[in-house]
VMD Tcl script that builds the backbone (N, CA, C; Angstrom):
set m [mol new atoms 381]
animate dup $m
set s [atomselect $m all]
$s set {name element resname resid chain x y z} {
  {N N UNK 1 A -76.751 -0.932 13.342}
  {CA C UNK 1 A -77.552 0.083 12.663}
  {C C UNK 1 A -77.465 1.401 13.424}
  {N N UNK 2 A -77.238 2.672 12.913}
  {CA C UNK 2 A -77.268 3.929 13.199}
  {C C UNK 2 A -78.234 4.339 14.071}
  {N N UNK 3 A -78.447 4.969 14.892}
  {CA C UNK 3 A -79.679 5.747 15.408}
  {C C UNK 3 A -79.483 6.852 14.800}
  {N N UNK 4 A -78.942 7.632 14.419}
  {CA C UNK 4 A -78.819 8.965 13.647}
  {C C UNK 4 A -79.799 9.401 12.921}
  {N N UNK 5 A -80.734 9.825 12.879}
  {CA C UNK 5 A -81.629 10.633 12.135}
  {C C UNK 5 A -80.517 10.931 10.972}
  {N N UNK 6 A -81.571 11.344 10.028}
  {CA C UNK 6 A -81.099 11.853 8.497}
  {C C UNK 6 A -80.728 13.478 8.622}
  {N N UNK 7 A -81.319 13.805 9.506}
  {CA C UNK 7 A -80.548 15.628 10.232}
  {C C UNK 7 A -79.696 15.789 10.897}
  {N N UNK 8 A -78.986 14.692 11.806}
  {CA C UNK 8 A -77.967 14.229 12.231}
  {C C UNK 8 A -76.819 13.999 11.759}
  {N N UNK 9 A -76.871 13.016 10.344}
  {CA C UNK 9 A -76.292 12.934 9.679}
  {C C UNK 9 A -76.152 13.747 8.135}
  {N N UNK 10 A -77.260 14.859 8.187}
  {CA C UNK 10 A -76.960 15.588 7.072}
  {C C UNK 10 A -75.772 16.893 7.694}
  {N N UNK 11 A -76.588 17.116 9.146}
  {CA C UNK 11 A -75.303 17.939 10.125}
  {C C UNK 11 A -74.295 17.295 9.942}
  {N N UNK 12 A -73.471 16.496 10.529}
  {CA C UNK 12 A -72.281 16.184 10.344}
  {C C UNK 12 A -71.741 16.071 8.700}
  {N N UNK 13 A -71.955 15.720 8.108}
  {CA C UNK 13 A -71.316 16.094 7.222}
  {C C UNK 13 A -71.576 17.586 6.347}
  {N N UNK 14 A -72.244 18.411 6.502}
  {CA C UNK 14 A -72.468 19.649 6.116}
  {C C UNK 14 A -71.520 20.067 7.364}
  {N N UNK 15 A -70.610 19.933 8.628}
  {CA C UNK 15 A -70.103 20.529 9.615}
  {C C UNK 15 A -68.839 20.006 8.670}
  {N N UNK 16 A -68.173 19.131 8.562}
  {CA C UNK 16 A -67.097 18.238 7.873}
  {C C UNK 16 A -66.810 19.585 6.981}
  {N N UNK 17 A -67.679 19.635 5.765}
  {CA C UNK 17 A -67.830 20.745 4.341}
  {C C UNK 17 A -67.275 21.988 5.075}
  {N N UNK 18 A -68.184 22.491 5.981}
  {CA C UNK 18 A -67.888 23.950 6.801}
  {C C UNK 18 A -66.459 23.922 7.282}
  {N N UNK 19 A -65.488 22.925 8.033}
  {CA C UNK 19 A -64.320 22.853 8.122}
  {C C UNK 19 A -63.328 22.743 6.878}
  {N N UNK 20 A -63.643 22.109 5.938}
  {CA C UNK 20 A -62.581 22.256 4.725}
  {C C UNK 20 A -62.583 23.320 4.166}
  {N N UNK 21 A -63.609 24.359 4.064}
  {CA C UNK 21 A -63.741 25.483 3.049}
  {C C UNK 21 A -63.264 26.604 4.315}
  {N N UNK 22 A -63.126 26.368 5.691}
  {CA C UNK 22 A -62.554 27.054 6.313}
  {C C UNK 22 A -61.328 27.040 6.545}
  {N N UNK 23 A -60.829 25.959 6.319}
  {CA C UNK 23 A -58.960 25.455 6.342}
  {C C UNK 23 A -58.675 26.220 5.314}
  {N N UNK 24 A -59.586 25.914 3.793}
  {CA C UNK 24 A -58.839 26.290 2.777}
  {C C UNK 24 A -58.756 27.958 2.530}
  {N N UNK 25 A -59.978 28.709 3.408}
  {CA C UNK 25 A -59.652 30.300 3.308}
  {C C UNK 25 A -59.005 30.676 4.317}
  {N N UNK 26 A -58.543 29.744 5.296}
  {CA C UNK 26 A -57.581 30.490 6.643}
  {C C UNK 26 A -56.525 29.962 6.479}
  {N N UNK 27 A -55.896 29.446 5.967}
  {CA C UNK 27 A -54.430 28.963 5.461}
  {C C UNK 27 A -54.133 27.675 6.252}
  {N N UNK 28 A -55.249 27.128 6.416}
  {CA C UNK 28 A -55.006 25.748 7.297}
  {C C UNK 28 A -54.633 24.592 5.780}
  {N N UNK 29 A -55.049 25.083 5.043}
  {CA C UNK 29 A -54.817 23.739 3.959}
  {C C UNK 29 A -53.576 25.154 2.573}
  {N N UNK 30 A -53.399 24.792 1.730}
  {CA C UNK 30 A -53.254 25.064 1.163}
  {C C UNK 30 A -53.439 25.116 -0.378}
  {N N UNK 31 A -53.633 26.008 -1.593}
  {CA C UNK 31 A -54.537 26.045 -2.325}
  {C C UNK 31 A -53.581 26.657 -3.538}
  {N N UNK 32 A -53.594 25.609 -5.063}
  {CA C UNK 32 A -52.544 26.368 -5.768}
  {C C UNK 32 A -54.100 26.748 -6.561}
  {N N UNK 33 A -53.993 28.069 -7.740}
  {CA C UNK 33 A -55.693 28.625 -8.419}
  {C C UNK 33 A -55.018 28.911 -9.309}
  {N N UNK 34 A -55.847 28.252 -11.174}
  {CA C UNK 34 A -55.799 28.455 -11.635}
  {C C UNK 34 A -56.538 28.901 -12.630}
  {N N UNK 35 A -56.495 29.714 -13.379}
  {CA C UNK 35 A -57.495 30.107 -14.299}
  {C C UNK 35 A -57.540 29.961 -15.601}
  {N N UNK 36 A -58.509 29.173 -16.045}
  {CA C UNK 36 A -58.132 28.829 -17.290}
  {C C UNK 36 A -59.359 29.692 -18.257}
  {N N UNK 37 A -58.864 30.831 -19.444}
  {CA C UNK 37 A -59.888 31.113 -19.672}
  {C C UNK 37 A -60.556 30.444 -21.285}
  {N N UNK 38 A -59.283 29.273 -21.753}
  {CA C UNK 38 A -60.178 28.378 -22.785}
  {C C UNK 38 A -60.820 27.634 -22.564}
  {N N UNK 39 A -61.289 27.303 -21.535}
  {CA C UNK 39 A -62.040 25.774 -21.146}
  {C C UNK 39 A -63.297 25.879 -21.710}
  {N N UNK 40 A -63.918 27.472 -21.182}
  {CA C UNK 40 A -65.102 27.280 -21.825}
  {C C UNK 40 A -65.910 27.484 -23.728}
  {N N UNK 41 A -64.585 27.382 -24.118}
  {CA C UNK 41 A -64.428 27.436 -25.740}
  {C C UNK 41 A -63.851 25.869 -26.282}
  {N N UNK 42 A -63.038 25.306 -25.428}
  {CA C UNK 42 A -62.233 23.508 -25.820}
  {C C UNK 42 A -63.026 22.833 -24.744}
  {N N UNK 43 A -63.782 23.282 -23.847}
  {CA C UNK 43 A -64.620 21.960 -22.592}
  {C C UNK 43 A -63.064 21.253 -22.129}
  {N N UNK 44 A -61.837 21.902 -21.977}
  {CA C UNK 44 A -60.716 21.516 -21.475}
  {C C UNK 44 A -60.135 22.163 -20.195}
  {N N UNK 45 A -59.560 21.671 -19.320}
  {CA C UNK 45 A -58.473 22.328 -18.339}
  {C C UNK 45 A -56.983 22.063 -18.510}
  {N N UNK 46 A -56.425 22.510 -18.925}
  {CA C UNK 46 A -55.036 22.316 -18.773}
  {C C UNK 46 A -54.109 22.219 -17.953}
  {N N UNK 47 A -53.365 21.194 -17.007}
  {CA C UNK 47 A -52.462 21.460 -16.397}
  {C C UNK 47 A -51.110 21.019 -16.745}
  {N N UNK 48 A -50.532 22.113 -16.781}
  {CA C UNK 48 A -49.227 22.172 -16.666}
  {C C UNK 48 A -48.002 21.263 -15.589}
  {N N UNK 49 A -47.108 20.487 -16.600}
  {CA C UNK 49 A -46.396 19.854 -15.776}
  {C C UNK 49 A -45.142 20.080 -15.744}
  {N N UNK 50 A -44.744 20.590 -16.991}
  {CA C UNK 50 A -43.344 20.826 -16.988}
  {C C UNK 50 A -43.036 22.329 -17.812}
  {N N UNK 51 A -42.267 22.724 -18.108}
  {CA C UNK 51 A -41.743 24.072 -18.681}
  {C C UNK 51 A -40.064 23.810 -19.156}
  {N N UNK 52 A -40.440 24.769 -20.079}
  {CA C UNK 52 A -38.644 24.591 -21.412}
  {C C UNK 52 A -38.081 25.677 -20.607}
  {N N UNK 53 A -36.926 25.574 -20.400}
  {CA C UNK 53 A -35.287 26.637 -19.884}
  {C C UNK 53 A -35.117 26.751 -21.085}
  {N N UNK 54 A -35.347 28.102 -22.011}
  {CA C UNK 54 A -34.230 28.438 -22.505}
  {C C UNK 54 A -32.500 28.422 -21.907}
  {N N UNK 55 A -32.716 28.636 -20.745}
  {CA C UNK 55 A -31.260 29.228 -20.090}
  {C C UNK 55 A -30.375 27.745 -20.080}
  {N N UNK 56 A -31.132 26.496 -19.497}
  {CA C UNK 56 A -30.563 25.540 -19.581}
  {C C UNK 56 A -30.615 24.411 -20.591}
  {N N UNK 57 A -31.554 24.898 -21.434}
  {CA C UNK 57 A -31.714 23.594 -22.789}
  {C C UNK 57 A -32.533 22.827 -22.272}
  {N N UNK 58 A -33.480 22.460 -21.505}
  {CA C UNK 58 A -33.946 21.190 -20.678}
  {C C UNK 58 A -35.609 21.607 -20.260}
  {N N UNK 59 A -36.446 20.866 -20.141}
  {CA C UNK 59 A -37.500 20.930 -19.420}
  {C C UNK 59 A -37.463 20.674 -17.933}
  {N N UNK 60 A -38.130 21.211 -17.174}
  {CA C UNK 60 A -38.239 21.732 -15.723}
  {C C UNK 60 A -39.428 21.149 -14.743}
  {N N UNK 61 A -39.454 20.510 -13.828}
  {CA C UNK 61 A -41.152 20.416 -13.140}
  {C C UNK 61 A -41.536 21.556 -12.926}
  {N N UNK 62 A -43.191 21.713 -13.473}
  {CA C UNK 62 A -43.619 22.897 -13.030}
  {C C UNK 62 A -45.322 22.555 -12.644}
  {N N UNK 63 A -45.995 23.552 -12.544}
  {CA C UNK 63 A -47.165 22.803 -12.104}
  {C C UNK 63 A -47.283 21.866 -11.226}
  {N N UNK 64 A -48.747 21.119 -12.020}
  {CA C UNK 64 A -48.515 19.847 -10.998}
  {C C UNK 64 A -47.401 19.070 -10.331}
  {N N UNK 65 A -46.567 19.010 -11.337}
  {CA C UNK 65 A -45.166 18.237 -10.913}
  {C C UNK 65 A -44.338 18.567 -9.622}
  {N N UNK 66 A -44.487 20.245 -9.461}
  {CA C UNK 66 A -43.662 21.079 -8.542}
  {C C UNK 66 A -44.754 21.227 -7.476}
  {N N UNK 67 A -45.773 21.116 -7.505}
  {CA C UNK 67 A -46.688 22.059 -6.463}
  {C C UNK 67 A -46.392 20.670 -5.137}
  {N N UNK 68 A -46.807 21.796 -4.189}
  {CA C UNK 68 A -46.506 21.380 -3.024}
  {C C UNK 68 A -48.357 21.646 -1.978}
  {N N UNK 69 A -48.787 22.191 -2.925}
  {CA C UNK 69 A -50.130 22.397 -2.466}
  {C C UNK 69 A -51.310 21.469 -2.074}
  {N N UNK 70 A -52.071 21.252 -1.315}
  {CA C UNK 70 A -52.852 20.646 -0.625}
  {C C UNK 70 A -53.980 20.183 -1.941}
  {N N UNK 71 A -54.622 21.367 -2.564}
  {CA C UNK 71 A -55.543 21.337 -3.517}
  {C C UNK 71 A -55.298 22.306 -4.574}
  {N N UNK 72 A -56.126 22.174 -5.506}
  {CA C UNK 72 A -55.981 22.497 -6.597}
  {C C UNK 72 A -57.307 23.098 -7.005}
  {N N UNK 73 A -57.520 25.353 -7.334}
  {CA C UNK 73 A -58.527 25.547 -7.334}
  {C C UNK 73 A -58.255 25.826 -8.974}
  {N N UNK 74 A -59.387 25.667 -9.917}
  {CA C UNK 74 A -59.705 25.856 -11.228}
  {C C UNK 74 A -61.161 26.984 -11.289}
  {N N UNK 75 A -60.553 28.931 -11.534}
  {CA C UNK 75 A -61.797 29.206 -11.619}
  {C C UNK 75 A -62.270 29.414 -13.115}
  {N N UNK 76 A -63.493 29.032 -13.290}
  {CA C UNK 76 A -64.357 29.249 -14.595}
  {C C UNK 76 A -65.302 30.129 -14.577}
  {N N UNK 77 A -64.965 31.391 -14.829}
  {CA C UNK 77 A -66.068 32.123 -15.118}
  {C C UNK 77 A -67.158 32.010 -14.223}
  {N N UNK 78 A -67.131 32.699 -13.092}
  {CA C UNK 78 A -67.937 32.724 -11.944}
  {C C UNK 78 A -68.037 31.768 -11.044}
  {N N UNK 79 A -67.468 30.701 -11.405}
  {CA C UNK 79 A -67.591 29.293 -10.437}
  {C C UNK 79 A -65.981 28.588 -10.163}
  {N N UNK 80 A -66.117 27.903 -9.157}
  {CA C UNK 80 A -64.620 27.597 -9.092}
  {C C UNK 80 A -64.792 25.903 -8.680}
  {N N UNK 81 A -63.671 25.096 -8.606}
  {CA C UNK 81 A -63.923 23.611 -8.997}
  {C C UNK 81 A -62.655 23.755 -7.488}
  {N N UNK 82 A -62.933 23.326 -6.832}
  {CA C UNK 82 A -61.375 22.896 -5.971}
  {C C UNK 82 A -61.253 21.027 -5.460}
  {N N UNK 83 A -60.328 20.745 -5.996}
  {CA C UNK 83 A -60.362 19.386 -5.760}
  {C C UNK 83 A -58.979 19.336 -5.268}
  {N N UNK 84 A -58.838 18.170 -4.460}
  {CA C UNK 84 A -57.450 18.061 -3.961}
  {C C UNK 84 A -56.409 17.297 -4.772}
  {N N UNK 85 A -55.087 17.642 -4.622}
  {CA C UNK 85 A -54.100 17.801 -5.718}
  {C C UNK 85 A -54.093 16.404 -6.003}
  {N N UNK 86 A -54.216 15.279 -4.906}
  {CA C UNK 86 A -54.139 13.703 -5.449}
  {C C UNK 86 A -55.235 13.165 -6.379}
  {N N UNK 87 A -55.942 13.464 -5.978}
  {CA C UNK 87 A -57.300 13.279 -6.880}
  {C C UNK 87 A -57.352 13.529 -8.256}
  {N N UNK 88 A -56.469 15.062 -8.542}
  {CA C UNK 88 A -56.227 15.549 -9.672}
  {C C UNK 88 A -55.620 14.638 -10.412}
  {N N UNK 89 A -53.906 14.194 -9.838}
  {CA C UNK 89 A -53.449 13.173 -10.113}
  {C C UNK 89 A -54.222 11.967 -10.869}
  {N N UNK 90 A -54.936 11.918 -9.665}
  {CA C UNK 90 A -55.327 10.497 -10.088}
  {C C UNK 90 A -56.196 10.498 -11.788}
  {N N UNK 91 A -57.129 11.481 -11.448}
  {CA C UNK 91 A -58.274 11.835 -12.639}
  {C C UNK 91 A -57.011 12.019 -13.647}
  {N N UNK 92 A -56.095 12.539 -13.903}
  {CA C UNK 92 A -55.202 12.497 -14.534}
  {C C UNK 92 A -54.510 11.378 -15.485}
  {N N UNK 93 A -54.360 10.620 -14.617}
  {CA C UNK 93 A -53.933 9.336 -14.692}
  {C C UNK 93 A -54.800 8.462 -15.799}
  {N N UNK 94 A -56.366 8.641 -15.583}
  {CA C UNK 94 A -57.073 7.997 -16.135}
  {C C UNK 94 A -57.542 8.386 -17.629}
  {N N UNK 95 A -57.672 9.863 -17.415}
  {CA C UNK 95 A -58.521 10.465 -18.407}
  {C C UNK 95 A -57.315 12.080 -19.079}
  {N N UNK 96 A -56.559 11.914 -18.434}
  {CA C UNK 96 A -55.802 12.655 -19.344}
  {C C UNK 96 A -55.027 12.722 -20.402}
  {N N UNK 97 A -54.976 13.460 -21.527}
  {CA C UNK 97 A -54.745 13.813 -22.356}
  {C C UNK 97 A -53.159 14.349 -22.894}
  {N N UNK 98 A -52.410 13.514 -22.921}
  {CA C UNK 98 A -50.973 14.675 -23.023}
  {C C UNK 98 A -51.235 15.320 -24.099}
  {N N UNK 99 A -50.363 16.563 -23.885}
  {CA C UNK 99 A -50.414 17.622 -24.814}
  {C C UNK 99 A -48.622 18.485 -24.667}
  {N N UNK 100 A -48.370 19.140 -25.629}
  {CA C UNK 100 A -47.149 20.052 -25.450}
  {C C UNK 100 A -47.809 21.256 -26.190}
  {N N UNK 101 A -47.641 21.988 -25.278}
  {CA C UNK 101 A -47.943 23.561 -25.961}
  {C C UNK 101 A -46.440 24.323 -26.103}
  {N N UNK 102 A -46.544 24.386 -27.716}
  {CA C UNK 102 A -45.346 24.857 -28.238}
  {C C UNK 102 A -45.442 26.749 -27.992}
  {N N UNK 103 A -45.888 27.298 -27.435}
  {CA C UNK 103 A -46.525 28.629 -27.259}
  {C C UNK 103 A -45.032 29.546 -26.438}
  {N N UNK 104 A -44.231 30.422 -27.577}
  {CA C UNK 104 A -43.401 31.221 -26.845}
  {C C UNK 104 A -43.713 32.232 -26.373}
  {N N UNK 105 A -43.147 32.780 -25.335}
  {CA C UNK 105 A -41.708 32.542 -25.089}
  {C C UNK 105 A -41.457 31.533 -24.353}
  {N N UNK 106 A -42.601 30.478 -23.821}
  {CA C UNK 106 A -42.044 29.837 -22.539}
  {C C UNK 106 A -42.896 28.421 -22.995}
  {N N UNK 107 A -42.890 27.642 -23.313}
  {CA C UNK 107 A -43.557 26.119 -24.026}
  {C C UNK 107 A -43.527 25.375 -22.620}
  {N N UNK 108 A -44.422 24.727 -22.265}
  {CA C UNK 108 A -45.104 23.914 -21.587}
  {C C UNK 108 A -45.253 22.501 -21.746}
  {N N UNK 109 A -45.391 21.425 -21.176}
  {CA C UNK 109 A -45.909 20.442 -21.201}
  {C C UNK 109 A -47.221 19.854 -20.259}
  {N N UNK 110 A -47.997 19.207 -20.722}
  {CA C UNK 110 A -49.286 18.759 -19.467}
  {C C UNK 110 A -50.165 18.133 -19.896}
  {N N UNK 111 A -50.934 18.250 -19.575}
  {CA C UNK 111 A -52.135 17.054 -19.756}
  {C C UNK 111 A -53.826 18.408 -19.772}
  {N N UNK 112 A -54.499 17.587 -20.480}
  {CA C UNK 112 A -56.340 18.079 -20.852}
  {C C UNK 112 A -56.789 17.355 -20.528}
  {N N UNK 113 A -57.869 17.647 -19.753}
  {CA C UNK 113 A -59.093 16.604 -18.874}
  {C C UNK 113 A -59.942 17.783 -19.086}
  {N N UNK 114 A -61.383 17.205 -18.955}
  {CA C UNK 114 A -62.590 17.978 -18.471}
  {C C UNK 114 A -63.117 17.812 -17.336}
  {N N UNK 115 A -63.686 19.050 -16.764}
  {CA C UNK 115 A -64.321 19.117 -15.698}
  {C C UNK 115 A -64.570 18.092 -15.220}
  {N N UNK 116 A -65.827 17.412 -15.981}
  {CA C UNK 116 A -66.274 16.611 -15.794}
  {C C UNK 116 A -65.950 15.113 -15.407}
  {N N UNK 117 A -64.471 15.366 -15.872}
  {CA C UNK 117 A -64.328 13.761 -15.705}
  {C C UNK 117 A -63.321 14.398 -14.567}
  {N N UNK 118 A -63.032 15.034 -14.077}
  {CA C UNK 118 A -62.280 15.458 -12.386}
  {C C UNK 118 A -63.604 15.091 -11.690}
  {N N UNK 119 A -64.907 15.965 -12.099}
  {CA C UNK 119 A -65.799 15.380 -10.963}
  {C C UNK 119 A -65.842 13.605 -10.772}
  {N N UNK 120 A -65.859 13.000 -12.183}
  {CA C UNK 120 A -66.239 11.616 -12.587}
  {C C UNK 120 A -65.611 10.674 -11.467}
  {N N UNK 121 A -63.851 11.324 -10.821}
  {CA C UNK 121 A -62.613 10.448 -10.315}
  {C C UNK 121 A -63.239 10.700 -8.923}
  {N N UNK 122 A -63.807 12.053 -8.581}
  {CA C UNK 122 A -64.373 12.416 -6.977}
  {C C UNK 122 A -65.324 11.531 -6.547}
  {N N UNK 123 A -66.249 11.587 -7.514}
  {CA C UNK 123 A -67.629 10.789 -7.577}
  {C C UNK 123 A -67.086 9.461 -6.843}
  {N N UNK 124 A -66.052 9.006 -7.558}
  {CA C UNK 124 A -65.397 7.482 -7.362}
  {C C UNK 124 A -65.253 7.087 -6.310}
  {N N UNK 125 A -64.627 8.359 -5.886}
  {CA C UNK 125 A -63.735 7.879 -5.152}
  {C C UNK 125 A -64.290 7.905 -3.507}
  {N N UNK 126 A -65.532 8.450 -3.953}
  {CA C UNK 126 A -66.405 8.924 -2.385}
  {C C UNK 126 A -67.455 7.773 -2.269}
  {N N UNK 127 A -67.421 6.885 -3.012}
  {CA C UNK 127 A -68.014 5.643 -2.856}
  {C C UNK 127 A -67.961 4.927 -1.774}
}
mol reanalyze $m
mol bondsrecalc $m
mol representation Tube
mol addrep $m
């Protein structure tokens, strides 16, 4: 059993929080941001996985597929969601949505999730 007081342990992990949000504004982590401004009209986020070449006939990794980034920030209209890129994945995995956005000049492929169910996979996963 712990001796830790509940201020002890609300410190340490409020110190934990204070180090990630400091990695992620000093370039210790890295951070791909996106902005989506339909979400709050479809309750959707879109990420992008792939992209059409005109030049080569073929679809391309893009987005998620390509990123090399640590996390993944989504801002909404005054607030921002940053979750890390596996997680995304994963919430992905479960609750996403394929979609192809036929939208020229440049058509897309990816997946729709809500907020909510990115928080739903965090929630999970911090069990």
């Amino acid at each position: 059993m712990s001796k830790l007081s509940d201020f002890d342990l609300d410190l340490s992990v409020g110190h934990e929080g204070e180090s990630l949000v400091n990695e992620l504004l000093t370039g210790g982590k890295t951070v791909e941001v996106k902005t989506d401004l339909k979400w709050k009209d479809t309750g959707n986020l879109y990420i992008e996985t792939s992209c059409w070449s005109h030049n080569k006939n073929t679809w391309y990794p893009s987005g998620l597929d390509a990123t090399k980034a640590d996390y993944w920030a989504f801002v909404l209209e005054g607030a921002t969601l940053i979750v890390p890129t596996d997680t995304l994945r994963l919430a992905l995995n479960i609750y996403g949505r394929p979609i192809t956005c036929n939208i020229e000049p440049n058509p897309s492929k990816g997946w729709l999730i809500k907020p909510e169910q990115i928080l739903s996979k965090i929630k999970e996963l911090s069990r």
